[in-house]
C-alpha positions in Angstrom: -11.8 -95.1 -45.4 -8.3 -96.0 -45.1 -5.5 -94.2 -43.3 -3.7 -93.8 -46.9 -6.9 -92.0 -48.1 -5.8 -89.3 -45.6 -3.3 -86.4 -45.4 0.3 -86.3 -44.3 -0.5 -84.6 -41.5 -3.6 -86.8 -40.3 -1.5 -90.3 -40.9 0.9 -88.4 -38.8 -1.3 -87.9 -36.3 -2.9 -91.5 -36.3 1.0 -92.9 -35.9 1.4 -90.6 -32.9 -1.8 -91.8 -31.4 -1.0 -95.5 -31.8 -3.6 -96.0 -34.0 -1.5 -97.6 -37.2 2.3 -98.3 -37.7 4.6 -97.8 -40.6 4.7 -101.9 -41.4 0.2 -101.7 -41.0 0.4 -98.8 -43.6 3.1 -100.1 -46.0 1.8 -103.5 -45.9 -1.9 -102.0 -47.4 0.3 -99.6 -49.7 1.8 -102.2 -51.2 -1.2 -104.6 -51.6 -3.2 -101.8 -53.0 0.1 -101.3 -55.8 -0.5 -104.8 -56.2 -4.0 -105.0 -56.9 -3.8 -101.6 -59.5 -5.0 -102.2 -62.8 -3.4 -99.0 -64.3 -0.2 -100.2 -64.9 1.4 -98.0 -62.8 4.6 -99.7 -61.7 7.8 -100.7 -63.0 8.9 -102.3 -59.7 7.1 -102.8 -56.5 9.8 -102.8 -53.7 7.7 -105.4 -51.2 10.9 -106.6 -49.8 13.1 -103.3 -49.0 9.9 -100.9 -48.0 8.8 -103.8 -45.7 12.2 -104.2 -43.9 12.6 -100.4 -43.5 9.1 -100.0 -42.0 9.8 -103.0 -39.8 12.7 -101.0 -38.3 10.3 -98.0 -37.6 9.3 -98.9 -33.8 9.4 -95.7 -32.2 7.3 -92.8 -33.3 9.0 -89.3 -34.2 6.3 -87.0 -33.4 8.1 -83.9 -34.8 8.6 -85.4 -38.0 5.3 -85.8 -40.2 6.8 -87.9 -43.1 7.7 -90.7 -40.0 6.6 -93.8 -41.6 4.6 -92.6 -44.8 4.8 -94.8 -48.0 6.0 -93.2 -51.3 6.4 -93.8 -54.5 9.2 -92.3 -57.1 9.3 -91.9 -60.5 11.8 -94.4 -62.4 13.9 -91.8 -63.3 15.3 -90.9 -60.2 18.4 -93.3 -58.8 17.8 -95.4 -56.5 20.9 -97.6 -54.7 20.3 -101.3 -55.3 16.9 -101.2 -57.1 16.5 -101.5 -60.7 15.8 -97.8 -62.5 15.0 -98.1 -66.3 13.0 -94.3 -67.1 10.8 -96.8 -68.7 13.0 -97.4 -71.5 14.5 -100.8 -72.7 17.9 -99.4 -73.2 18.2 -99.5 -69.3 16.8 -102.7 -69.0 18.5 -104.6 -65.5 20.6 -100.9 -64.7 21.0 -101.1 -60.9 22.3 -97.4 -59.6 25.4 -97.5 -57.0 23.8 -94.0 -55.6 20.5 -92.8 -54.4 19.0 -89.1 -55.7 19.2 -86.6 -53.5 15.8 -86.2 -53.0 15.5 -90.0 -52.4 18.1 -89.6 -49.3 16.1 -86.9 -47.9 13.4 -89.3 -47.4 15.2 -92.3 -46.2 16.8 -89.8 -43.4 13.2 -88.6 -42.5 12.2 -92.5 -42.4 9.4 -92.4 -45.1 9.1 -95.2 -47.0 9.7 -95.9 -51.1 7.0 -98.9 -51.7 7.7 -98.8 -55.3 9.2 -96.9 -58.7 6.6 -95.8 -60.8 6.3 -95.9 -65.1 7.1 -92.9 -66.9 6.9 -91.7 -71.1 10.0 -93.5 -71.6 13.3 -91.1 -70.3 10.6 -88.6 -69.1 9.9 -87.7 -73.1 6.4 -87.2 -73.8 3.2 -85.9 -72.5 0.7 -89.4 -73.2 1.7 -91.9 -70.7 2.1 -94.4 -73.3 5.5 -95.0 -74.8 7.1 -96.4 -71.7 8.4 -100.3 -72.2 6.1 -101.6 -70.3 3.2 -100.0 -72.2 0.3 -97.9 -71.3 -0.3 -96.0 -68.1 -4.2 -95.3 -67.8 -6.2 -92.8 -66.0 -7.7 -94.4 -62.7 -10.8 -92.2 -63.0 -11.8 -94.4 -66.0 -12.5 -97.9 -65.2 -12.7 -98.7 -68.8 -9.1 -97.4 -69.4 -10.1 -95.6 -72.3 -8.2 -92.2 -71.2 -5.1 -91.3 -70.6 -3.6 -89.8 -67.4 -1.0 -88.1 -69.4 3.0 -88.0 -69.0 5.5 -88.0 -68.3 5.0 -89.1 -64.7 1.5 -90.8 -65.5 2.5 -94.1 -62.4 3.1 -91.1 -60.0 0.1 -89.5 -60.8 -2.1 -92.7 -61.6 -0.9 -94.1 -58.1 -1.1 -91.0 -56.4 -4.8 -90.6 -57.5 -5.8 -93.8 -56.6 -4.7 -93.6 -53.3 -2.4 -96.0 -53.6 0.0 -93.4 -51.7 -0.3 -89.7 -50.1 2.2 -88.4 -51.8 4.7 -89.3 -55.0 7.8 -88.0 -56.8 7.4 -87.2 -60.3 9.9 -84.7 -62.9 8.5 -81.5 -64.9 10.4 -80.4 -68.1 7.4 -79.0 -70.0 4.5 -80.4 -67.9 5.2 -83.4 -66.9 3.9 -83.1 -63.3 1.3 -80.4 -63.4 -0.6 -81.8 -66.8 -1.3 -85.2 -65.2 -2.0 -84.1 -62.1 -4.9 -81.9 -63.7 -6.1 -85.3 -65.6 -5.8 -87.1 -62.5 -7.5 -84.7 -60.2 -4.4 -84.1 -57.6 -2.2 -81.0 -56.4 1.4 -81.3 -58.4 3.8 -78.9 -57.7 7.2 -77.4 -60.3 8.7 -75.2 -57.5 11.3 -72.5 -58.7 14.4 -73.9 -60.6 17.1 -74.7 -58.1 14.9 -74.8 -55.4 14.9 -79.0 -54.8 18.7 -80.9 -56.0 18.4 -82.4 -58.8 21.4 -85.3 -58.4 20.1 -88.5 -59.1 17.6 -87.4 -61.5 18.2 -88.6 -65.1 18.2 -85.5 -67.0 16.0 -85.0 -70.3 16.6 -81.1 -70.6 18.8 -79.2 -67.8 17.9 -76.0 -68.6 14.2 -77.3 -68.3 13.9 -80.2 -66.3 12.7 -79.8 -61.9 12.2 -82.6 -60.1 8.4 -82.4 -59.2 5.8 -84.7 -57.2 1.9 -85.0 -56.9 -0.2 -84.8 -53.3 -3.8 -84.4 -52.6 -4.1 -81.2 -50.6 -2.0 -78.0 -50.5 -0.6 -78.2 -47.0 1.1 -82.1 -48.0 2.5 -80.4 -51.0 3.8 -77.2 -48.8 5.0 -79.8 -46.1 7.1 -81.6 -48.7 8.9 -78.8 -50.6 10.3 -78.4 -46.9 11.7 -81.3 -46.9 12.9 -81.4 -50.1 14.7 -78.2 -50.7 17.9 -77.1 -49.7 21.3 -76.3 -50.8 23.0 -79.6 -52.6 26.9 -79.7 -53.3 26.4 -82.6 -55.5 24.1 -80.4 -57.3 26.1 -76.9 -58.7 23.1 -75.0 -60.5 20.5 -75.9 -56.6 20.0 -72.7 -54.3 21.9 -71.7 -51.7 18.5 -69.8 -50.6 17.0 -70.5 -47.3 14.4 -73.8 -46.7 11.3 -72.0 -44.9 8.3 -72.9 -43.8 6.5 -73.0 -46.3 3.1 -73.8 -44.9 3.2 -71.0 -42.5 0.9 -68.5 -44.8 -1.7 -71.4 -45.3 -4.9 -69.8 -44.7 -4.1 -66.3 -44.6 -6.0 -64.2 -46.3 -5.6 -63.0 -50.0 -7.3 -59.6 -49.7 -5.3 -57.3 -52.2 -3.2 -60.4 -54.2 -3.1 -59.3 -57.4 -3.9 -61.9 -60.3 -3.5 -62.5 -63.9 -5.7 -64.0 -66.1 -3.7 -64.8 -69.9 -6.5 -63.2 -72.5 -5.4 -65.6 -75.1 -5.0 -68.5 -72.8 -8.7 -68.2 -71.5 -9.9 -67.8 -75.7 -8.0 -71.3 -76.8 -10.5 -72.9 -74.1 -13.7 -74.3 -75.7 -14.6 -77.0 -73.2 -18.0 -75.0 -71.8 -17.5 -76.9 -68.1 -14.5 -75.7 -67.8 -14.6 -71.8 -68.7 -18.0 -72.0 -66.5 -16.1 -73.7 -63.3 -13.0 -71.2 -64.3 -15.3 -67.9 -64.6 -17.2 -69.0 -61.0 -13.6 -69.4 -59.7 -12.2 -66.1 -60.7 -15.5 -64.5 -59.3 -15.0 -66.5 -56.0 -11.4 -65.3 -55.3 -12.5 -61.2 -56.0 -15.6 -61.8 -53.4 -12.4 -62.9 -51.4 -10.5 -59.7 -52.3 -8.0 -61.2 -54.7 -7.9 -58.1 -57.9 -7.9 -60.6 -60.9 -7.6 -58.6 -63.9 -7.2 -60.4 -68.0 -3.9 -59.8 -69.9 -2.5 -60.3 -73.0 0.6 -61.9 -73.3 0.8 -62.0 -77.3 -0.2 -65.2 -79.5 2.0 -65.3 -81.4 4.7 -65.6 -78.5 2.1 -68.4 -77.4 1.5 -70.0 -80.5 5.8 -70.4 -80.6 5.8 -72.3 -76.9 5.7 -76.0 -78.5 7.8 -75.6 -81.1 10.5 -73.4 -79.0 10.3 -76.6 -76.3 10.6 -79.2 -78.6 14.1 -77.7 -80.3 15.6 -77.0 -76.7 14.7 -80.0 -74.5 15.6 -82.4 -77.7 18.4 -81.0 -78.2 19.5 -80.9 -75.1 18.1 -84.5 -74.9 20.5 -85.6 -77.6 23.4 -84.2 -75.7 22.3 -85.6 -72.3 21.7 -89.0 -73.4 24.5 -89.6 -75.3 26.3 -91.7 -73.2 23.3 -94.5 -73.3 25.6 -96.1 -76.2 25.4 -99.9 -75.2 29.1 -100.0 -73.5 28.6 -97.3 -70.5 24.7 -98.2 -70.3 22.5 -100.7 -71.7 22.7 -104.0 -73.6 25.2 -104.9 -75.1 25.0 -106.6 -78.2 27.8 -107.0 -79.9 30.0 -105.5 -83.0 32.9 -105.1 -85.0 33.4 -101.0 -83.8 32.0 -98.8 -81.5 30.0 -97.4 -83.7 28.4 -100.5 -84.1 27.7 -101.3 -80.8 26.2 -98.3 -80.4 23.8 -98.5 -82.8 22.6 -101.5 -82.4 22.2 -100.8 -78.7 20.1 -97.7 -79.6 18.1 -99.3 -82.5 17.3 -102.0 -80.2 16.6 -100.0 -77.0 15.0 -96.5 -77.7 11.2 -96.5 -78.6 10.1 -94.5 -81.7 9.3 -91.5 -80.1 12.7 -91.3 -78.9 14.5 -91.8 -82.1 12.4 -89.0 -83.0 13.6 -86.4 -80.5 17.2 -87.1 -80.8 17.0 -86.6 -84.5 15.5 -83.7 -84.0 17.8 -82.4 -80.8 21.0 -83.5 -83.4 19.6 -82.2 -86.3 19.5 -78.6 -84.5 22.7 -79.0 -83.3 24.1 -79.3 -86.6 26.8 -76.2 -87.0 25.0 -74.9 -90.3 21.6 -75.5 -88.6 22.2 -73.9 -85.1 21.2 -70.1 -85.9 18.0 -70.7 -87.9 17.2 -73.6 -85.2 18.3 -73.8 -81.6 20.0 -69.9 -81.3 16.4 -69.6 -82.5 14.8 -70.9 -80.1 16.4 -69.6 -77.2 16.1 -66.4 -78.3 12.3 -67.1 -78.7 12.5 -68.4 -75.2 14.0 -65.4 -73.7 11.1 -63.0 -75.0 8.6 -65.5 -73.2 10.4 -65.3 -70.1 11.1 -61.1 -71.1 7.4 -60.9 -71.1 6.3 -63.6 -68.2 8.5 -61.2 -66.1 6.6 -58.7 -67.2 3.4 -59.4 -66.1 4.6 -60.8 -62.8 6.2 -57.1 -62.2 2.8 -56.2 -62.1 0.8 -58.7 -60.6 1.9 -61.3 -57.8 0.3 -64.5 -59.6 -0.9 -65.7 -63.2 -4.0 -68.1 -63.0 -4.8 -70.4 -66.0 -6.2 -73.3 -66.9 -4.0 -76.5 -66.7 -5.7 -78.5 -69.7 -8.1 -77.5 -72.5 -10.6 -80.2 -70.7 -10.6 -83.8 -68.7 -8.2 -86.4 -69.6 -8.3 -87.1 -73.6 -9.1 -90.7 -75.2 -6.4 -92.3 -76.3 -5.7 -91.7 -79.9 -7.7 -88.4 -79.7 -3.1 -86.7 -79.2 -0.5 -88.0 -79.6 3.8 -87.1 -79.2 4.1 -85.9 -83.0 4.6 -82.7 -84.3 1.5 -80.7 -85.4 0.4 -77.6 -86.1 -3.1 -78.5 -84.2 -1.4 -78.4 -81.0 -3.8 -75.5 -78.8 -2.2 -73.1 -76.5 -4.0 -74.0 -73.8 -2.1 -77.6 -74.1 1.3 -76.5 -74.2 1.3 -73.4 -72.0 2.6 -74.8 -69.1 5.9 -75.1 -70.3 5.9 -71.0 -70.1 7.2 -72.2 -66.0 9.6 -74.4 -67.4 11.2 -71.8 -69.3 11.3 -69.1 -66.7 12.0 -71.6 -64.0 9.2 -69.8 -61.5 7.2 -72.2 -59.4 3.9 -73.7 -60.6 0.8 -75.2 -59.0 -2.0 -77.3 -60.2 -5.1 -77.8 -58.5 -8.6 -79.9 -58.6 -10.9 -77.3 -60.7 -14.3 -79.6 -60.6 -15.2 -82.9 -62.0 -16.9 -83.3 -65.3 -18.7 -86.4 -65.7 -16.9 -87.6 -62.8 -13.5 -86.9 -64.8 -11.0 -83.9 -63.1 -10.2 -80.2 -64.5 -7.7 -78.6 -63.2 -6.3 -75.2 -62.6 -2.6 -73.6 -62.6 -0.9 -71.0 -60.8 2.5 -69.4 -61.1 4.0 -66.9 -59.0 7.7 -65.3 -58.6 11.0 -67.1 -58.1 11.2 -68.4 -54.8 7.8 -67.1 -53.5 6.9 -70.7 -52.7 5.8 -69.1 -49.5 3.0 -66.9 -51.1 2.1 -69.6 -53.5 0.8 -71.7 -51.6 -1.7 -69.7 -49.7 -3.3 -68.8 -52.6 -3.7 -72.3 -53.6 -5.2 -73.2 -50.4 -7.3 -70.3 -50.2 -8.4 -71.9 -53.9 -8.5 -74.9 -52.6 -11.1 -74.1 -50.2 -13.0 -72.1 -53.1 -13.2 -75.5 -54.6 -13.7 -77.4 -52.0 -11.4 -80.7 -53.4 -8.7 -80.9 -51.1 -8.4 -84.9 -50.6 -10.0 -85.4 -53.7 -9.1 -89.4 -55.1 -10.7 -92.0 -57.3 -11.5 -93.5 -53.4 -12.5 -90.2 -52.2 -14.6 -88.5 -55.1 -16.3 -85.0 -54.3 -19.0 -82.7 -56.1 -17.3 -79.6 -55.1 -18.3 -76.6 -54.7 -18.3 -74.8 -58.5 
């Protein structure tokens, strides 16, 4: 086993001991992103990642992300290197700035060995309509199943140990879904809690940047580092950073959890409700009260529909400015209106066109009430009875995905009425901006489930010791295609 098949914490360790060195492990990150077969890159920066880790000579010991290769999603700015989102229209862009986030881990000296593919501008849930193409699930050889979307590289790459740990953004479910399909720990935290500057935005009101790690205490670790107070950044949290692995292990004698009635009925895989039910049963022998709830089907039934008019029409606003003069080709015309759409024609992906004639078409003056006043309306009785529950319990525990990773062609982007519950319920986080976990459930046919849990605004703290005390139910943490485990359920 390889030292990138390990956790932060135990690479740490190894550097400390003189047993590796930043250029040994980003010279085998980047020949393992090299040698992927899942399409998981839009650029693999060989050159930068191994001058920086060059420069790395003297080990920080109080520092674990010292020398620890990375990867980021393509929609987070990057000075110097190309960043696209995955989308044509952005073709050869090369940002004067880096994100934030992307800052935070040049100062603590880890090390960005690539920029990952995305569902082009972070829109869409499949991992497929990036320009590059399809982004595949690296539990399935055959690449006959997706790893979903929108941050599909950061979760493929993530999975296949390619690196411990990788940024990804979460508008609806773009981190938590995949990292259920690709058997990992992907964290939402609470809205403002990490800066977004630098981050392309699909849907403000929606959108937290996000990443994917293999064990609990990496992902508790890294919200550390990450969060924090950001000028450049008006609507992040002036709340304190804390330690957010310091309840790790602690015991959960008395948490009380939510189980969604509804939720639980839209699941029909059978290994799934039999791993979920042993779960549940596991964390009451532990002392966790898990009680069901209902939260209302019809508010459930509403989730998709009430997402897809906000974050496209906020999409249509926020992406305005990709016109072919400010950003993107341009190719030439007679007006500016021209230009533009030529640019767009030529540069945005079908899906895309979609959304934004969606977004504009419920921004239309004599549409707005019946359409997006609608919808946030509907989206403030979700979050009126989210709050709800969590007034009476201290967590809500669901499944993350109706089953393992889906065949391609079995979904797809496009409105339907088919859509289930338990595939769009996620998004529940993303409108009440409370942190969200997903976690390795079991394997079925050597394929992942996965598990959510969402807790109160800004109780990162005690979310993450019930995830690890889960974890340990499950027994998965470090679970990769490399690094495949039975588990315990």
């Amino acid at each position: 086993m390889s030292y990138l098949d390990l956790s932060i914490r135990e690479i740490h360790e190894a550097l400390v001991n003189g047993e590796t060195t930043p250029l040994e492990l980003t010279k085998e990150a980047v020949a393992r992103a090299k040698a992927n077969k899942e399409n998981a890159f839009e650029t693999i920066c060989e050159k930068e990642a191994l001058e920086f880790a060059s420069s790395l000579t003297e080990v920080e010991k109080d520092n674990v992300f010292y020398g620890i290769p990375y990867i980021a999603k393509d929609n987070f700015s990057t000075k110097d290197i190309e960043t696209t989102a995955s989308s044509n229209i952005l073709k050869g862009y090369v940002p004067l700035f880096d994100a934030t986030v992307i800052t935070k881990l040049k100062a603590a000296k880890a090390v960005m060995i690539g920029k990952s593919t995305l569902d082009e501008l972070a829109m869409g849930g499949t991992g497929t309509t990036g320009h590059l193409g399809t982004t595949y699930n690296p539990y399935d050889p055959e690449h006959k199943r997706m790893v979903g979307g929108s941050s599909c590289g950061s979760a493929a790459s993530t999975a296949a140990s390619i690196v411990p740990f990788a940024l990804g953004s979460d508008t609806g479910d773009s981190v938590r879904k995949p990292a259920s399909l690709a058997g990992l720990v992907g964290l939402k935290p609470t809205w403002g809690r990490i800066s977004r500057f630098g981050l392309f935005p699909f849907a403000p009101s929606l959108d937290h940047v996000g990443y994917f790690t293999r064990n609990v205490e990496d992902s508790a670790l890294l919200l550390g580092l990450l969060s924090g107070r950001d000028d450049k950044d008006s609507t992040s949290s002036f709340k304190p950073v804390e330690k957010y692995e310091e309840k790790i292990g602690e015991s959960i004698e008395g948490v009380r959890i939510a189980c969604i009635k509804e939720i639980d009925e839209s699941i029909t895989d059978p290994a799934l409700l039999k791993k979920y039910k042993v779960s549940i049963d596991a964390l009451r022998k532990q002392g966790a009260i898990v009680e069901s709830v209902e939260f209302g089907k019809d508010l459930l039934d509403s989730i998709y529909a009430t997402y897809i008019v906000i974050s496209c029409a906020e999409a249509t606003s926020n992406n305005a400015n990709l016109d072919g003069i400010k950003f993107g080709p341009n190719y030439g015309g007679k007006t500016y209106q021209d230009v533009m759409m030529t640019a767009r024609t030529k540069g945005f992906s079908e899906l895309i066109k979609r959304r934004f004639v969606i977004g504009s078409f419920a921004l239309m003056r004599e549409n707005q009430d019946v359409l997006f006043l609608r919808a946030q309306k509907n989206r403030a009785k979700i979050v009126e009875k989210t709050n709800e529950i969590l007034s009476k319990y201290d967590f809500v525990l669901t499944p993350a995905a109706p089953g393992v990773a889906p065949l391609f062609g079995a979904k797809s982007d496009k409105l339907s009425d088919e859509y289930l519950i338990a595939d769009n319920h996620l998004a529940i986080g993303n409108f009440s901006g409370l942190p969200s976990i997903t976690l390795p459930l079991g394997l079925e046919d050597g394929l992942p489930l996965g598990i959510n849990i969402m807790g109160r605004a800004f109780e990162e703290k005690e979310l993450f010791k019930v995830a690890s005390a889960f974890e340990n139910i499950t027994g998965l943490k470090g679970l990769s295609v490399i690094n495949k485990k039975e588990g315990n359920l």
